[in-house]
C-alpha positions as CSV (number, residue, x, y, z in Angstrom):
1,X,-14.8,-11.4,32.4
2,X,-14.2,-15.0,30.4
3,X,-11.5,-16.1,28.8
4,X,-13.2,-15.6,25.9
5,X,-14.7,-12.1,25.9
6,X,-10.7,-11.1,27.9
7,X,-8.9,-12.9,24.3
8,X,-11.8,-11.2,21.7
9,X,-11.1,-7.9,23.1
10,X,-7.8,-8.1,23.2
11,X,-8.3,-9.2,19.7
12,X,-10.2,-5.9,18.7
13,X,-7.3,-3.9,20.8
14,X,-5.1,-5.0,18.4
15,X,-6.9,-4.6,15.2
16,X,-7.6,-0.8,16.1
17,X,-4.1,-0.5,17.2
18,X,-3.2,-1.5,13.9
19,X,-5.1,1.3,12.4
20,X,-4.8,3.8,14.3
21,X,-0.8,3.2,13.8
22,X,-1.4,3.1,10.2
23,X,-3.2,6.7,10.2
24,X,-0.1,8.4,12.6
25,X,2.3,6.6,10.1
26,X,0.8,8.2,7.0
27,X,-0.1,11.3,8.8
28,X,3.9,11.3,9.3
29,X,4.7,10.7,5.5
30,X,2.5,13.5,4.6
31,X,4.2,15.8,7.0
32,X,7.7,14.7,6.4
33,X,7.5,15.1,2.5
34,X,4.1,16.8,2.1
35,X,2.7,14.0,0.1
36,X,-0.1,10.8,1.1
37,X,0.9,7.3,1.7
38,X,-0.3,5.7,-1.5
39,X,1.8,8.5,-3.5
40,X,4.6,7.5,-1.3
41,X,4.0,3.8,-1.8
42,X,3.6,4.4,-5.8
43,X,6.9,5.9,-5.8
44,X,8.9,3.2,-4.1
45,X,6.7,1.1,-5.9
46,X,7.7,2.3,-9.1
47,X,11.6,2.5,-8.0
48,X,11.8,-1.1,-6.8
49,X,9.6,-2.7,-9.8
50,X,10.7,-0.1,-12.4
51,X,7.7,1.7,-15.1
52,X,4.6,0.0,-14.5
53,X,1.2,0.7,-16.3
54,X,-2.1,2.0,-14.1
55,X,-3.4,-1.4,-13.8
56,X,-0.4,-2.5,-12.3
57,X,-0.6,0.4,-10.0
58,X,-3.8,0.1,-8.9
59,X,-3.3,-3.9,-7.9
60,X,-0.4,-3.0,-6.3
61,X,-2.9,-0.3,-4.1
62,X,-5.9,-2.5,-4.2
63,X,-8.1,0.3,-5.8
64,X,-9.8,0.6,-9.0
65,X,-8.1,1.9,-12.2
66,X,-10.1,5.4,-12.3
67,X,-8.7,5.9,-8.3
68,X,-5.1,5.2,-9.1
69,X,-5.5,7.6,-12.7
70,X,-6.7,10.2,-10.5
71,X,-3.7,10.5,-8.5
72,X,-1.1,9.9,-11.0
73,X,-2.6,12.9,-12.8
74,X,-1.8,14.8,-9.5
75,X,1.7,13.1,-8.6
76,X,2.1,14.1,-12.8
77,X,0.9,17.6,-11.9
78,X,3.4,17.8,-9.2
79,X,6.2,16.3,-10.8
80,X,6.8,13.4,-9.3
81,X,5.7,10.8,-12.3
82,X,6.2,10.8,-15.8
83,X,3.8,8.8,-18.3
84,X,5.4,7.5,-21.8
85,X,3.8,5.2,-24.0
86,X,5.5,1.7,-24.3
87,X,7.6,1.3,-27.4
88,X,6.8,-2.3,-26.9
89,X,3.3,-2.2,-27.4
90,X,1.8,1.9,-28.1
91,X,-1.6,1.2,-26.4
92,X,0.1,0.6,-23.3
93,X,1.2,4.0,-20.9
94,X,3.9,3.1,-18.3
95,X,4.4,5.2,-15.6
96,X,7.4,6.0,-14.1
97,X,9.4,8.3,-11.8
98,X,10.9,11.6,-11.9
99,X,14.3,12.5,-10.3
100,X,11.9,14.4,-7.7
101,X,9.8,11.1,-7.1
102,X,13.6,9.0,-6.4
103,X,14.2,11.7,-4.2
104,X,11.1,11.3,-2.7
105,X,10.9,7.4,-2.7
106,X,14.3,7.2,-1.0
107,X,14.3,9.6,1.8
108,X,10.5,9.3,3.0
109,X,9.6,7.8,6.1
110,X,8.5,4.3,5.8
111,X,5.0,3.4,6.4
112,X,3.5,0.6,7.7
113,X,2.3,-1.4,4.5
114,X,5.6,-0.5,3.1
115,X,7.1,-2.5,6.2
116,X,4.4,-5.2,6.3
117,X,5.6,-6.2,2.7
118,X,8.8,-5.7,3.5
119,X,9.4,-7.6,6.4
120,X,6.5,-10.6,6.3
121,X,8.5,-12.1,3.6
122,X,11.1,-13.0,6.3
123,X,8.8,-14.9,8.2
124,X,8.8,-18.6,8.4
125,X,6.3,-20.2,6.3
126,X,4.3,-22.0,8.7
127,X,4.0,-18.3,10.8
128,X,3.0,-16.6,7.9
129,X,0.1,-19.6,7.3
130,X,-0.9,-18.9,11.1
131,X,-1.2,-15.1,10.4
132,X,-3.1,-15.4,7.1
133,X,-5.4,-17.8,8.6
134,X,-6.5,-15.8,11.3
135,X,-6.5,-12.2,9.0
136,X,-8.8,-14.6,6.7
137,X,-11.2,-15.5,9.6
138,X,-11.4,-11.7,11.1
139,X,-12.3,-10.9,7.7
140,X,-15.0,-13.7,7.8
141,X,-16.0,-12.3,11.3
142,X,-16.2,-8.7,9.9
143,X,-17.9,-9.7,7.0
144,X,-15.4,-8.4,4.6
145,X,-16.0,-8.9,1.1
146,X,-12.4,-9.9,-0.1
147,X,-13.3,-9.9,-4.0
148,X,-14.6,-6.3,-3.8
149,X,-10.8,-5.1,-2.9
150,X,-9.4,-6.8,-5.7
């Protein structure tokens, strides 16, 4: 086997190691506190950042506003988010969460994305350059259409 074809798929190794990582770690969120990742990660969300409208929600997922009101109304439903109207502007609805939610938000398990924004921050500049460089080019290779996420 070439260098090349040895390096590409240790490449896609990697990548689908990644994922299927990301899947068990959810998978363990959901049986640990009996809710999904991206409730879990609008919790902590929400505790670290404080009230936040759906918009800001849904950046923070990278899904569209109709996705993220869909599953407030069901973390709402279950008690884990509250929705007030801002008394700085009234056409604005913050979200924010319950005493359930904290509870929640502070014992879970942590996932993956949770850690990845947690800990790339720590990372020398110049290393975190090298990785988005090469996450922008896989997406290149993959044909990943980075405006539709956003």
């Amino acid at each position: 086997m070439s260098r090349s074809r040895a390096l590409a798929e240790s490449i896609v190794h990697r990548y689908l190691a990644l994922v299927r990582h990301q899947r068990r770690k959810s998978e363990q969120v959901r049986m640990a506190v009996n809710i999904s990742g991206k409730q879990l990660s609008v919790l902590r969300y929400l505790v670290q950042e404080g009230p936040q409208s759906v918009g800001r929600i849904s950046h923070h997922l990278y899904v569209r506003d109709a996705t993220t009101s869909a599953l407030l109304d069901r973390m709402e439903r279950d008690g884990y988010v509250t929705r007030r109207r801002s008394t700085q502007d009234c056409r604005k609805v913050l979200v924010e969460p319950t005493e359930k939610g904290r509870q929640i938000a502070a014992t879970a398990p942590l996932g993956m994305i949770w850690l990845l924004r947690t800990r790339l921050p720590e990372l020398a500049p110049e290393e975190l350059e090298a990785i988005d460089r090469a996450l922008s080019r896989l997406s290149e290779i993959a044909d990943v259409d980075e405006l539709e996420l956003t």
